[in-house]
C-alpha positions as CSV (number, residue, x, y, z in Angstrom):
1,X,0.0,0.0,0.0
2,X,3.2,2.6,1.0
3,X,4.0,1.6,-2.5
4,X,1.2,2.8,-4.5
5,X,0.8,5.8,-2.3
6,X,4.4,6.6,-3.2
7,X,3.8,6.3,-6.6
8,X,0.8,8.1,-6.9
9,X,2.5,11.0,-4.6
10,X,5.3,11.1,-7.2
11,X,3.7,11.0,-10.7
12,X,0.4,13.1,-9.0
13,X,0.9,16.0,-11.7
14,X,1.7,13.4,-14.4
15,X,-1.8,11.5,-13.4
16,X,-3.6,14.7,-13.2
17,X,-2.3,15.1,-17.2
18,X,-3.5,12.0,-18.4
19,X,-6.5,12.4,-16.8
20,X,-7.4,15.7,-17.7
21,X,-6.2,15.1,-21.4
22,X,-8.6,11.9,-21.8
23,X,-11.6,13.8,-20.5
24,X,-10.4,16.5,-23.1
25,X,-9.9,14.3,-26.1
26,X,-13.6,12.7,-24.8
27,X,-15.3,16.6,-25.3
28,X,-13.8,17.0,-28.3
29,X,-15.3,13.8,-29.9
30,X,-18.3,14.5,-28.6
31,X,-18.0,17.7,-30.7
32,X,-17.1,16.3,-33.5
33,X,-19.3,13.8,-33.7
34,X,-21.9,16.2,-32.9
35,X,-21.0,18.4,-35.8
36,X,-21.2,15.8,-38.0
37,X,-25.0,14.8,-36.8
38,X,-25.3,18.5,-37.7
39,X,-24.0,18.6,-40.7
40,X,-25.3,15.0,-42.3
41,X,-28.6,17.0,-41.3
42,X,-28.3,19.9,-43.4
43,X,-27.0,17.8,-46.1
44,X,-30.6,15.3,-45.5
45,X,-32.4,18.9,-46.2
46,X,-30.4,20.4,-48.6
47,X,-30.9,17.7,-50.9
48,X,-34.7,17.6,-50.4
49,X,-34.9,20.9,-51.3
50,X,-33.4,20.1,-54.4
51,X,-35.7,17.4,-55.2
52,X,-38.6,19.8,-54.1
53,X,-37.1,22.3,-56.8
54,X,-37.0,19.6,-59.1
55,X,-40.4,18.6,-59.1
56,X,-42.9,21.7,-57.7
57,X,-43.8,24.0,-60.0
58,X,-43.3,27.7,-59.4
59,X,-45.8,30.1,-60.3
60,X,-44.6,32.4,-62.7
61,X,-42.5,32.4,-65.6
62,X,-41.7,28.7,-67.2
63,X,-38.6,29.4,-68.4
64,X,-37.7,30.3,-64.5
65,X,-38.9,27.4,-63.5
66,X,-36.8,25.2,-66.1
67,X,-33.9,27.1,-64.9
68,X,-34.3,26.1,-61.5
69,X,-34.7,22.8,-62.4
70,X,-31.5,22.6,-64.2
71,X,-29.8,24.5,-61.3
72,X,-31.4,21.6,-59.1
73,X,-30.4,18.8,-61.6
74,X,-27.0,20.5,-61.5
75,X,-26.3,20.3,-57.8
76,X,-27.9,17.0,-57.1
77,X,-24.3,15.8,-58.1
78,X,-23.2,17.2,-55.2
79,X,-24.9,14.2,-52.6
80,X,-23.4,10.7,-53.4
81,X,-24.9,9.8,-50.4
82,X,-28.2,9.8,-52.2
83,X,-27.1,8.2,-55.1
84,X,-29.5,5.2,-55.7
85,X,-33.0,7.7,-54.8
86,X,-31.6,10.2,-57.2
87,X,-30.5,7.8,-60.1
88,X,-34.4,6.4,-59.9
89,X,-35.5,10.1,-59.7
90,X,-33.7,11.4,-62.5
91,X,-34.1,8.1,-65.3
92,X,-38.3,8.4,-64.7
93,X,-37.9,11.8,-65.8
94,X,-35.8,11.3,-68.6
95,X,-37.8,8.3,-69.4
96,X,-41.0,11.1,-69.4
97,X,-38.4,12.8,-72.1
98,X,-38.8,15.9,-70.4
99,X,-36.0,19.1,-71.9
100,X,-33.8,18.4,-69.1
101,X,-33.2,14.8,-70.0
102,X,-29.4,15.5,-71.7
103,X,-28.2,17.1,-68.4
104,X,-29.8,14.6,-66.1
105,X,-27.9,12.0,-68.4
106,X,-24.9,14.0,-67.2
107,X,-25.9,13.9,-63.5
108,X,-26.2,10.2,-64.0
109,X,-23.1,10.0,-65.2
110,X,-21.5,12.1,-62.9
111,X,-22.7,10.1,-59.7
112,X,-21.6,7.0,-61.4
113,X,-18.3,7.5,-61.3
């Protein structure tokens, strides 16, 4: 018992260290994983946003609403994550043969590689 209480009396600053850097390195993973829950979030409605782009008409001006659409189209690239919905999405529209069909070819393309 002399022994450990030696021991601990001798490395007490060292102990203190270690201890305080674990509970450290425990907060900041909290953080991060915290930030990513956060951030896979705003990716989750970012991308339906896109989707409601795609498909909700505006009211207004067709030609502004085709160039959201491409603008959506354009950035669905942009979430792999979402591959597989958005390759389904995007070939029963071309298959509709809608005037967007040659860039959602593209996006297809793009996510496929």
């Amino acid at each position: 018992m002399k022994e450990i209480l030696s021991f601990l009396e001798l490395h007490s600053v060292s102990i203190a260290i270690v201890i305080s850097l674990i509970g450290g390195l425990f907060k900041f993973w909290q953080y991060i994983d915290i930030k990513r829950s956060e951030l896979k979030q705003k990716r989750f409605e970012n991308y339906h946003t896109l989707i409601e782009r795609l498909t909700s008409p505006l009211e207004g001006n067709e030609n502004m609403f085709l160039d959201v659409q491409k603008a959506a189209v354009f950035e669905l690239r942009n979430y792999p994550e979402y591959k597989e919905i958005t390759k389904d999405i995007l070939e029963c529209w071309i298959k509709r043969g809608t005037k967007l069909s040659d860039l959602m070819k593209d996006t297809l393309k793009e996510l496929n590689k």
